[in-house]
N, C-alpha and C positions, 0 to 999 in steps of 0.2 A: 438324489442328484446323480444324473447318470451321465457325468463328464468324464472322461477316460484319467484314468490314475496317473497322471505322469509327474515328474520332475519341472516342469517346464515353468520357465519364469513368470506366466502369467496363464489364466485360465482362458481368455478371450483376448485373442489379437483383433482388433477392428479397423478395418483398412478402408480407409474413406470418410471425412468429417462433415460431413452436407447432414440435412437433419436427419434423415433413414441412420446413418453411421452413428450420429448423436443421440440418437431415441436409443439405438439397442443400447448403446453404451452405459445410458443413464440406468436402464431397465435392468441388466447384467448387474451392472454393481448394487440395485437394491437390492438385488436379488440374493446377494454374499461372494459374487466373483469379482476373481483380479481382472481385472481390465486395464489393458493400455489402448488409446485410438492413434492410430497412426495418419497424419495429413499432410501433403506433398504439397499444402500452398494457408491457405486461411480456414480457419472452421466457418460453414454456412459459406463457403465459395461457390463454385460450381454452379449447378443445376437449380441448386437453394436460390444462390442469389440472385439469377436472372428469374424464376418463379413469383405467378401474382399469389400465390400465397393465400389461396382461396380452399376454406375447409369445407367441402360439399358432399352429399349423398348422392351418388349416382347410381343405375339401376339399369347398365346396361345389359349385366347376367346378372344369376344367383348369388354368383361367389363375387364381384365387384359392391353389390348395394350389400354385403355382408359384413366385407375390409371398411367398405369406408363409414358405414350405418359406426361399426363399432369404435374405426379410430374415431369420428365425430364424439362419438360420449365418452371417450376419454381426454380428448382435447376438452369438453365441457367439463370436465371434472379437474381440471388443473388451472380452470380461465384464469378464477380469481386468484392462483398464485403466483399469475405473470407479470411478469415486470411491464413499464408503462412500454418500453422503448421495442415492447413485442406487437405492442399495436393490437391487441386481440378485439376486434369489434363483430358482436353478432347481430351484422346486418341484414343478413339474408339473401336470399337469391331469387331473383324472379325473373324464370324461362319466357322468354316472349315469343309469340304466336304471332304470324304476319297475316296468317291467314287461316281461312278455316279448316284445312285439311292439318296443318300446327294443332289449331284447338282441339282436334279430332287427338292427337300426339297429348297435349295437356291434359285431357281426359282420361288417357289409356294413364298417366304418369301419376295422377291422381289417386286412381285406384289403388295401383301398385304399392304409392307409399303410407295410402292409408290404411292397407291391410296389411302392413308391416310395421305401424305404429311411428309412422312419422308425419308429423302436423305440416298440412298442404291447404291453401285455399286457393280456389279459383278466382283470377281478375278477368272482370267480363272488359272490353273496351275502354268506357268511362273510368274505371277504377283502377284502369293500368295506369290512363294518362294522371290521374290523382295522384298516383305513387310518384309517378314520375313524368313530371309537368315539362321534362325537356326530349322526351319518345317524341317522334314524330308522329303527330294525327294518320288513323287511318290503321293501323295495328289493333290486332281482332281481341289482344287477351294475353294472359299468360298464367304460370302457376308462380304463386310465392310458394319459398322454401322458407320458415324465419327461421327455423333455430342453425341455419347455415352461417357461415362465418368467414371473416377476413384473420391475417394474420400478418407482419413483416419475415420472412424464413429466416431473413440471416440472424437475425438478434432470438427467433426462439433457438433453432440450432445452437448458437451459443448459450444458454438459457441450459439446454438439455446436458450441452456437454457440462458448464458449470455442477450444474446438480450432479453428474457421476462425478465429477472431480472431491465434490465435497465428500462423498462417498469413497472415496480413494483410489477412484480413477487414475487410470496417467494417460499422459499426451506426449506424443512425439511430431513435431511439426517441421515444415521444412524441409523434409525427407521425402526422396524417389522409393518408391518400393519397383523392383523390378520380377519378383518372383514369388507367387505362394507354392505351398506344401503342404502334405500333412504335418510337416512339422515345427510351419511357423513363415515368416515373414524375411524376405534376403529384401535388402537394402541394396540401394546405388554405391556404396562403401563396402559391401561383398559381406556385411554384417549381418548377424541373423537376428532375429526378436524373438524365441520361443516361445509358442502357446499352446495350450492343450488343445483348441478350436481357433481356426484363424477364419475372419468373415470378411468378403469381398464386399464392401458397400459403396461401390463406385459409378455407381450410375452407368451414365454411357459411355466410361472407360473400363468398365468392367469384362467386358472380351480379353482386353491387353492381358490381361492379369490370368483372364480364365478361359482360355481359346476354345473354343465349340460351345459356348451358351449361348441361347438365339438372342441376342439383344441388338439393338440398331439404331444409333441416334436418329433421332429427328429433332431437325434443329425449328427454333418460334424466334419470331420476334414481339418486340412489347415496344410499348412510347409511355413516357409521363409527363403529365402536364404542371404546369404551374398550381398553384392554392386558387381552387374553385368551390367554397365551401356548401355542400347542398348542390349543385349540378346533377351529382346523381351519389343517389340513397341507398339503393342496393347494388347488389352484383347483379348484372344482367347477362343474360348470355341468351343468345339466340337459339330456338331450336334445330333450327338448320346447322347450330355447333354439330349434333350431334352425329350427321350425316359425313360433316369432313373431319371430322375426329375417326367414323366409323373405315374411312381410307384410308391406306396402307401401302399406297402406292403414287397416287398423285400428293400434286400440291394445292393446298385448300387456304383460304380464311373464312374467317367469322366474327360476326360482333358481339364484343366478350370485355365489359368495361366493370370497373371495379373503382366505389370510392373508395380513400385513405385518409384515414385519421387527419393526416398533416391536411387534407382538403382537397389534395391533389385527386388529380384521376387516371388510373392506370388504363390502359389501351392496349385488348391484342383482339384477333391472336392469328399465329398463322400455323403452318407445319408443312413442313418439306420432308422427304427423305433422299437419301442420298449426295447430302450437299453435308461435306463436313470442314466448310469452309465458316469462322466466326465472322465473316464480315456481314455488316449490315448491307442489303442488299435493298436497292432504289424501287424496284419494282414490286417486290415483295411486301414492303412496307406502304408501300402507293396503295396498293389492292387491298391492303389490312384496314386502314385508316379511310378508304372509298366506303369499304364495309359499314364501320362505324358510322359514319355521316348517313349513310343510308338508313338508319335506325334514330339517329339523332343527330339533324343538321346543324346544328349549334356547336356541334364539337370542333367545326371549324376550326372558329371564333376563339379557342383556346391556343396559351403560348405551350409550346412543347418542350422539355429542359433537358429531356436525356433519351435517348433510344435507344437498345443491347440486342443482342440475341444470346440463345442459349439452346441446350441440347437435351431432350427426354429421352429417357434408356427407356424403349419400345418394345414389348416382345406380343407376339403374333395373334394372340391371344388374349392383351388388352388386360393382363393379371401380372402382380410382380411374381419374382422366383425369389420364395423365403425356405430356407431350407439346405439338408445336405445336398453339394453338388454330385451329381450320377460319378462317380470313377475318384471318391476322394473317402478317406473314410473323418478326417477330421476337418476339412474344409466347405462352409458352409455358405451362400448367397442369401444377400438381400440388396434384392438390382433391380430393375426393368420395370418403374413405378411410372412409368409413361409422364402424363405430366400431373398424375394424383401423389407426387412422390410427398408431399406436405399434408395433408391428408389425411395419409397412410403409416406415417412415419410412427405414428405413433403406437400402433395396429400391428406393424411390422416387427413391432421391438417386442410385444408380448406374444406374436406368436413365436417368435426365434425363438427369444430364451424361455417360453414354453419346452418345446422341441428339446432344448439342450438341457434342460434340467426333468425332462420326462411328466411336465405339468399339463394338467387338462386344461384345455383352451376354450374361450368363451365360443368361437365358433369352429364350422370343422376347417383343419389346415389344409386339406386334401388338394383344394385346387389351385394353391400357390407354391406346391411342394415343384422343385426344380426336376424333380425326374419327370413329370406329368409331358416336359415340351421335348426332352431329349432325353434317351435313353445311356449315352456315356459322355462324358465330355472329352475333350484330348487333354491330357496332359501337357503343363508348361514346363 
């Protein structure tokens, strides 16, 4: 254990209760620390709970299909202990091809994950629309993912935090933090929380707290529908996703639908930057849901019950920052989970308390360490 010797009321302050804050938490206290989580609104607020909640493999770099290849087989190794109200269904994911220069894309994605040991099959035309009888004819193919997964975030989040509580976790809720340090957590009541390691897990409010980390909301929108049960079977996402996820600058959608246990069907997706306004915006949503019909024109035909938006903590490089922050000797991130933060969360917690407890880690942590994008941070 190579946590610094001190006096301090708790080994791990964790500042932020969305799932990434709830995974380390959980992870931390198997592991034999005191933990407190500190949350300034609901555990699974935030970023959790406007998230579709989609556990997927992606393989944009090395160090992306590594995070998430291995949070996947940890989430698979906890399924069967989650409760009903987590929703964990492994539906799968099948990337759809519009056309052949996509299938040429399904091809290249095929390879990649089957030389990395993850089960992929190719649907030629015919066997997409089999899968899924409400595709619009005329769509060339796509790759199924199966062991890919759905999940509800807010009810695992609480799930995770639950299980460090049992563990002797503590929770602080309700509470403004206005400032880290190395030496703990100041409160909006000018109160401190000390900890031997205090961990910023706030998403895309994470700057506030820790000025000069490159992180930058981008804000989605999502739609849910009424109980359509069988509409659609997998998670679908477009491969053209890939292209306006790969922007960093403009504003993009894509059709990116997702069944739910309840029968419903989740609907995005979009991404802006520079817009840190939470209103649902007419246009945006227009262009999101045009997307979808374009892929499946039945989705019309569905009643719609609730539409949000929400915020990805984004950093430039498409990777979280797990790790000590550059200019802090006890203050440590885990932020900037784009919109794999569900995912990852759980990826995220064993490499952290990897790190802090000086444990070798199943993959290398090198390219999620926080000094990789900035060299100092400014001090708050």
């Amino acid at each position: 254990m190579t946590l610094p010797m001190t006096s301090k009321a708790f080994d791990l302050a964790i500042v932020g209760g969305g799932i990434v804050g709830a995974a380390c938490a959980w992870e931390a206290a198997r592991s034999g620390l005191s933990v407190v989580v500190i949350e300034r609104s609901v555990i699974g607020g935030g970023a959790t709970a406007a998230g579709m909640g989609h556990i997927v493999v992606m393989d944009d770099s090395e160090a992306q299909f590594a995070l998430t290849r291995y949070s996947q087989q940890l989430w698979q190794e906890i399924a069967s202990d989650l409760p009903d109200d987590v929703e964990y269904e492994e539906c799968g994911t099948i990337w759809v091809a519009a056309d052949e220069e996509e299938m040429i894309e399904v091809q290249r994605k095929e390879v990649f994950y089957q030389e990395r040991g993850v089960a992929v099959e190719i649907l030629d035309a015919a066997a997409l629309r089999q899968s899924e009888p409400n595709l619009r004819s005329g769509l060339r193919g796509g790759l199924l993912v199966p062991g890919d997964s759905v999940v509800y975030p807010p009810c695992a989040a609480r799930y995770f935090l639950e299980q460090a509580q049992s563990l002797g976790a503590q929770l602080r809720s309700g509470v403004a933090v206005v400032a880290l340090s190395n030496d703990g957590v100041k409160l909006s009541d000018n109160s401190l929380i000390s900890a031997g390691i205090t961990v910023n897990a706030t998403g895309s409010w994470s700057p506030l707290l820790t000025p000069g980390i490159d992180v930058q909301k981008r804000k989605g929108h999502l739609l849910i529908t009424d109980r359509y049960p069988g509409f659609v079977r997998h998670q679908l996402v477009e491969l053209g996703y890939l292209k306006s996820a790969h922007s960093i600058s403009s504003d993009s959608v894509a059709f990116n639908v997702q069944p739910r246990k309840t029968g419903q069907v989740l609907i995005g997706s979009s991404r802006q930057y520079g817009v840190g306004d939470p209103k649902i915006e007419a246009a945006m949503l227009s262009r999101m849901l045009s997307r979808a019909a374009e892929y499946m024109p039945g989705i019309t035909q569905l009643s719609a019950i609730r539409t949000w938006t929400g915020f990805r903590a984004a950093t430039p490089d498409k990777l979280p920052l797990v790790g000590q922050c550059p200019g802090y000797d006890r203050l440590y991130l885990a932020t900037g989970h784009e919109g794999l933060g569900i995912t990852t969360s759980t990826g995220t917690a064993k490499l952290l308390i990897d790190q802090l407890l000086n444990r070798s880690s199943a993959i290398p942590i090198a390219p999620y360490l926080p000094s990789r994008v900035h060299q100092e941070a400014i001090h708050a």
